[in-house]
N, C-alpha and C positions, 0 to 999 in steps of 0.2 A: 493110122486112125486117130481123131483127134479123141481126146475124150477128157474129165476132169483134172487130171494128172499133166497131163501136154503144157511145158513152157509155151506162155503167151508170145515171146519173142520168134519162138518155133512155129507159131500159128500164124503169124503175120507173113514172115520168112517162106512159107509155103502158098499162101493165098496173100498177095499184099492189101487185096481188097476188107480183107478181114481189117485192115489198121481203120475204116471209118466206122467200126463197130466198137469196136472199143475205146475209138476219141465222143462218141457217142454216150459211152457208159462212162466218160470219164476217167478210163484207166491208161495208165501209163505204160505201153507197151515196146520202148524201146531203154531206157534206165532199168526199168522194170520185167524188163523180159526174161529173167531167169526163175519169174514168179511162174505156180503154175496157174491154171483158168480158173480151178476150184479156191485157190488163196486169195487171188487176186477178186475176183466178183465177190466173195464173201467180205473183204474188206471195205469195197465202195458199195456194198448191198445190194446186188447184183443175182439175180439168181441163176446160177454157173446152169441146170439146166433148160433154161428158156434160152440162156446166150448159146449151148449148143446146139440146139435146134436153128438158132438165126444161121451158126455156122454151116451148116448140114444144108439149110435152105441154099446159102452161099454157091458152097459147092458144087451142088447142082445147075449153078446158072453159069453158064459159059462165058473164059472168061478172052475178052476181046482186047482189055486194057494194053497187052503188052509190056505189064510191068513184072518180067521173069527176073526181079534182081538177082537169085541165088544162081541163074544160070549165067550171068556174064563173066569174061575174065577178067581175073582181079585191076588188071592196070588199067581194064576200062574202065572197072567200077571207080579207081582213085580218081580216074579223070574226070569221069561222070558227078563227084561227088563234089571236087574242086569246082568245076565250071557250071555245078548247077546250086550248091548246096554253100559252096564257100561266099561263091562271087554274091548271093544273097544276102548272107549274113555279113559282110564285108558293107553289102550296097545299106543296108537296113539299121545297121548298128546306133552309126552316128544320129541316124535323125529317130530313132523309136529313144534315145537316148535324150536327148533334148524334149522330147514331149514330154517324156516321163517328169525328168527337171521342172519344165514349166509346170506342168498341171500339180504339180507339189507344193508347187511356190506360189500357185494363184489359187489353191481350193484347200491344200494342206491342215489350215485350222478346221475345216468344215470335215473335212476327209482326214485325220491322222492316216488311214491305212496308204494313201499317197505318196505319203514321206517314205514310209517303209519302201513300197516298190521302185521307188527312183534310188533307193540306196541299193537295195537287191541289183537293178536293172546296171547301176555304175560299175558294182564289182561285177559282173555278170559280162559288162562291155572288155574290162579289162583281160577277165580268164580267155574268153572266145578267142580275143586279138590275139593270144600268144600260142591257145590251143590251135587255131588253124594253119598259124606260123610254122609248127612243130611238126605239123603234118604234114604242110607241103614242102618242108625243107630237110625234112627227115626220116619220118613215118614212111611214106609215101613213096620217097626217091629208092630207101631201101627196101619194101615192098618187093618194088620193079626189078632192082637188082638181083635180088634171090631169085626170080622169075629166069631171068637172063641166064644168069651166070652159080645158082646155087650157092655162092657165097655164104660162106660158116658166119662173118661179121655181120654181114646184113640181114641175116637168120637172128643176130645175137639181140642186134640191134630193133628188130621187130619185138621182142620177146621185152624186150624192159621199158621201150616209149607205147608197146599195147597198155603194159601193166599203168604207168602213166596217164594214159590218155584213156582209161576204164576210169580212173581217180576225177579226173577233170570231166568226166560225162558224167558222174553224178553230183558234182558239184550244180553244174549247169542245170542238168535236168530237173535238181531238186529247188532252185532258183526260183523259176518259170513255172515249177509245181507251186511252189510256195507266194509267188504274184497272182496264180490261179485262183488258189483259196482264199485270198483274202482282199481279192476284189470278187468272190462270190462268181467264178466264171467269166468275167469281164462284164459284171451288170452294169448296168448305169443309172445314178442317184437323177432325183428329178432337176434336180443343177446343172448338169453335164451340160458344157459349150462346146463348142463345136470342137474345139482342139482337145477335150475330155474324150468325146468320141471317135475321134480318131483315131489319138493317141492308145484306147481298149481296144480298137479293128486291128491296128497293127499289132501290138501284145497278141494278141487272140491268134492272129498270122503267123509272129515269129514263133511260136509255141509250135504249131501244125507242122513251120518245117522242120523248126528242132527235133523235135521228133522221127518223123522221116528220118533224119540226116543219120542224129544217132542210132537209129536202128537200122540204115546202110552200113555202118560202122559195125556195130556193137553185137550184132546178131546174124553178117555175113563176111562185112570185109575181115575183120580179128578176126574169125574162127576160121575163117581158110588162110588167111593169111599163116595163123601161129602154127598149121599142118603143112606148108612148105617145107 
C-alpha cells in the first residue's frame, strides 16, 4: 500500500503510469527516487495528500499499457535499455548539442541563462558518451554473465561499476534538473526563432527519457541486479 512514507522510485517501479504524475508535478522520480512522496511533494509544494488520491484514482484504472518493467528479465531489460534508451541518447546527443551552442551564440547577450545551459548540456554530452560506453562494454556484458554462469568476478564487477554509474546518474540527472529551472520549464521568451524552439522541444524530450532510462536503471535493473 502506497502511502506518505513509500519511495517515489517504488511508486513508479510498481505503476509506471504513476511516472506522468509526477513529471507533471515536476518531481524527479528516477535520481530522486529514494526520496519518499511525503518529502518529495512537500519540497516542490505539492500536496502529498491530493497526490495520493490521484495515485489511488490510478490504480483503479486498469492498466493496458504493458509497461511491467519490474517483471522482465534482467538481460532483456539491458537489451531493452541499449536498443531503446542508448540508441536515443546516442541519436539526440550531437544535434540537441549544437542547438544548444547556437541559441547561446545568437540570443546569449539577451539570454545569459543560454550560456549556462550549453555549458551544462557540453559536459552533460561528454559524461553520457562514456556512461553508456561503460554500460554496454561492461555493466551490461557482466550483468548477463552472472545470469549465465554465477560468476563471483562478474558479481564483483556489478557491485563497483553500479556504485559508479549511481555517481554519473546524478550527475546527469541533476544537469537537465538544473537546465529545467533555469529556462523556467523550457518557457520561451517573446524572441525565440524557430531554432530557440526547437532546440527547448528537444531539452523538454531528452529530459522525459533521461528520466525513464535512469529509473529503468536506478530503481530496477541495480537493485536486482546487485541481488544476484
Amino acid at each position: 500500500m502506497t502511502t506518505r512514507k513509500t519511495f517515489i522510485g517504488d511508486i513508479v517501479t510498481e505503476d509506471f503510469r504513476a511516472a506522468e504524475l509526477f513529471k507533471n508535478a515536476n518531481i524527479d522520480f528516477c535520481c530522486g527516487g529514494k526520496m519518499s512522496l511525503e518529502t518529495a511533494c512537500t519540497e516542490k509544494g505539492v500536496d502529498p495528500d491530493k497526490f495520493l488520491q490521484d495515485l489511488e484514482v490510478l490504480s483503479e484504472t486498469p492498466d493496458n499499457s504493458g509497461q511491467n518493467y519490474k517483471d522482465w528479465d534482467l538481460d532483456f531489460l539491458c537489451d531493452y535499455i541499449v536498443n531503446t534508451h542508448h540508441k536515443y541518447v546516442q541519436k539526440s546527443l550531437p544535434d540537441v548539442f549544437e542547438y544548444t551552442q547556437k541559441i547561446a551564440s545568437v540570443h546569449g547577450d539577451g539570454h545569459p541563462e543560454l550560456v549556462e545551459v550549453a555549458q551544462l548540456f557540453a559536459e552533460l554530452k561528454v559524461e553520457l558518451t562514456q556512461h553508456l560506453d561503460k554500460e554496454e562494454q561492461v555493466l551490461f556484458p557482466a550483468i548477463k554473465e552472472a545470469i549465465k554462469t554465477g560468476s563471483q568476478d562478474a558479481k564483483d564487477t556489478i557491485a563497483s561499476e553500479i556504485k559508479r554509474m549511481d555517481a554519473e546518474h546524478e550527475f546527469a540527472g541533476g544537469a537537465m534538473d538544473k537546465i529545467n529551472q533555469i529556462t523556467n520549464q523550457y518557457s520561451l521568451p517573446a524572441d525565440a526563432c524557430n531554432t530557440y524552439q526547437v532546440c527547448f522541444k528537444m531539452l523538454s524530450q531528452f529530459e522525459d527519457d533521461l528520466h525513464i532510462h535512469v529509473h529503468l536503471e536506478n530503481n530496477i535493473l541495480y537493485k536486482k541486479a546487485l541481488s544476484l
